[in-house]
N, C-alpha and C positions, 0 to 999 in steps of 0.2 A: 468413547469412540465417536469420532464425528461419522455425518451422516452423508451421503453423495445423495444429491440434489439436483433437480433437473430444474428449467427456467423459472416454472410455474410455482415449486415450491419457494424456490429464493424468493420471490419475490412477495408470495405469501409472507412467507417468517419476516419479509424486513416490513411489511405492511400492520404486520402484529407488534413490533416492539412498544410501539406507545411514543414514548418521548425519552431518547435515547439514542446510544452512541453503536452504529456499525461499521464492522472493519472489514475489509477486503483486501485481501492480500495474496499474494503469490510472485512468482522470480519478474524479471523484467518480461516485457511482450505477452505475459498468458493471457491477457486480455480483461485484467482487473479493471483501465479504465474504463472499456467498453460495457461490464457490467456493471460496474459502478453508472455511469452516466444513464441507461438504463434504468436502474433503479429507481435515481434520483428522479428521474423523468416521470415513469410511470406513477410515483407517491408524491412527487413534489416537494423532491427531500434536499437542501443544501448539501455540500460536501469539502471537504479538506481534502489535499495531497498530502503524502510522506513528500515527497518532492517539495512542497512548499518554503520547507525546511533547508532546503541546499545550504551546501556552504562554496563560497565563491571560493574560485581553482584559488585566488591566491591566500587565503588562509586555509589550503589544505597542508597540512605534517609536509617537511622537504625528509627522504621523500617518502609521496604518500603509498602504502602497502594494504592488499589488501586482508581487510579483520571486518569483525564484529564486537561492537556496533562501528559502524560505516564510521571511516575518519572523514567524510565530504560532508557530512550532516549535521545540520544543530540540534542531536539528538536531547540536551536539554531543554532547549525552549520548542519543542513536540512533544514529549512527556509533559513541560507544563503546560501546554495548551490543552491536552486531551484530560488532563488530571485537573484544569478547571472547567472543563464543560459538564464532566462525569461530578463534577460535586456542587456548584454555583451552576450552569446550568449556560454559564457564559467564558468566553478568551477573546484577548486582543495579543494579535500575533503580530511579524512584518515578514510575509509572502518574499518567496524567492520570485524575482524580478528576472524573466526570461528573456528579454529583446535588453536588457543592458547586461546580463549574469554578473548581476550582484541583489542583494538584499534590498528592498523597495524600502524608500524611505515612507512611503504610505503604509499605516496598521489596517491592517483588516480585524473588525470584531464580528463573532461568529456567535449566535445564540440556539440554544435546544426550544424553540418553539415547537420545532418536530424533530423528527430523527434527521441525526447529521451522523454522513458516510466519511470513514476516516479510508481514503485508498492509499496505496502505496505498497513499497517491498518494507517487511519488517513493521506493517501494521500491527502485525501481532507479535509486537516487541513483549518478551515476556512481561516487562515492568506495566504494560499497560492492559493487561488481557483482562482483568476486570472491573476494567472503566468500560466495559463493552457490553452491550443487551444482546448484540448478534455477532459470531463472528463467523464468515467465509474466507476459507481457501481456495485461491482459482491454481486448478491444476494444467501444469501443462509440458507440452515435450521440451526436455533438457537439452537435446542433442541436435535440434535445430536451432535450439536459440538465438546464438552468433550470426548464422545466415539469416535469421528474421529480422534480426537489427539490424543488420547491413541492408537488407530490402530498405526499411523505413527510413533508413537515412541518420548519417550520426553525425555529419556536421564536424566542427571544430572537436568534440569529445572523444572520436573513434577510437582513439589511443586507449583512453584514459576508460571508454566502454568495455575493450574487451580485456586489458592490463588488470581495471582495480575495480569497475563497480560491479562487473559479472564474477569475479572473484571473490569479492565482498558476498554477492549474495548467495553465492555457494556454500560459506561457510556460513553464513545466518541459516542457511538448509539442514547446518547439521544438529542446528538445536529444536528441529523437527516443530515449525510454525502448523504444518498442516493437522498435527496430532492437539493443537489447543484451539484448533477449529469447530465450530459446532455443524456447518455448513463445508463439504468439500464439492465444488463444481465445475465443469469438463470446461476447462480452457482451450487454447490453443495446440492443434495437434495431440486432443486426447477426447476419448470418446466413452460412454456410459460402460461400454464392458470391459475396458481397459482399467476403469476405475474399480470396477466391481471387482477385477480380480487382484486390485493391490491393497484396497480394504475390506 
């Protein structure tokens, strides 16, 4: 049974892992990157996106539907990036390039000198849950989500936000990420008692 955790703790246990992979994860907007950057801040920890992983609109499936695992992701070169850190200690990846949206022809390699935060939705892809020393679930309210994302701005993707990737993560929701959590902590639009009374 994971644990609900307040700022102070999280940051404790990701302080404790040693040299080691943490995951942060929850639906879109709950405010993973916030804690995550956070984290990373406070310990001086590097960090990877799920997002880094994109896969460019035009090698998505015609047409693309929403499932799990997400058809817009290169969920195998994210599996092998975090299944070499978690065993060599090192990966060389090529980051989703955001100001062209396509795949950067530049590699990024990333080493466990310290703890590196893996953020994203679907962080805690079943296949990868024990390449992980910590893992957090940021919880947060469902039933604004759509209107949080339209606050923040969706750009060219709005379609394709609320059609397939908020559809996508609903059904990753139902393989119940929060329950292989070791860590659950009050995201957006959710608050310590609210949590207390759903775990």
């Amino acid at each position: 049974m994971p644990k609900i955790a307040r700022m102070e703790e999280v940051l404790a246990a990701a302080g404790a892992v040693g040299r080691g992979l943490i995951a942060v994860d929850g639906l879109p907007c709950a405010g993973k990157s916030t804690l995550a950057t956070h984290i990373a801040r406070t310990h001086g920890f590097d960090k990877i996106g799920v997002d880094d992983f994109l896969l460019p609109q035009s090698r998505w499936p015609t047409p693309a539907t929403p499932a799990f695992p997400f058809q817009f992701m290169r969920y195998d070169e994210l599996l092998a990036a975090v299944h070499s850190l978690a065993a060599t200690g090192r990966c060389i990846y090529s980051p989703f390039d955001w100001a062209t949206l396509s795949v950067s022809p530049q590699k990024r390699t990333v080493s466990l000198a310290r703890p590196l935060l893996v953020e994203g939705v679907s962080a805690l892809h079943p296949d990868l849950c024990e390449s992980y020393g910590l893992k957090i679930f940021v919880e947060s309210d469902r039933a604004s989500l759509i209107e949080s994302s339209r606050m923040r701005g969706l750009g060219l993707w709005a379609e394709a936000w609320e059609k397939l990737f908020v559809p996508s993560a609903d059904i990753y929701m139902n393989t119940q990420p929060q329950m292989r959590a070791d860590l659950i902590f009050a995201g957006r639009g959710v608050n310590g008692t609210t949590l207390a009374q759903t775990y």
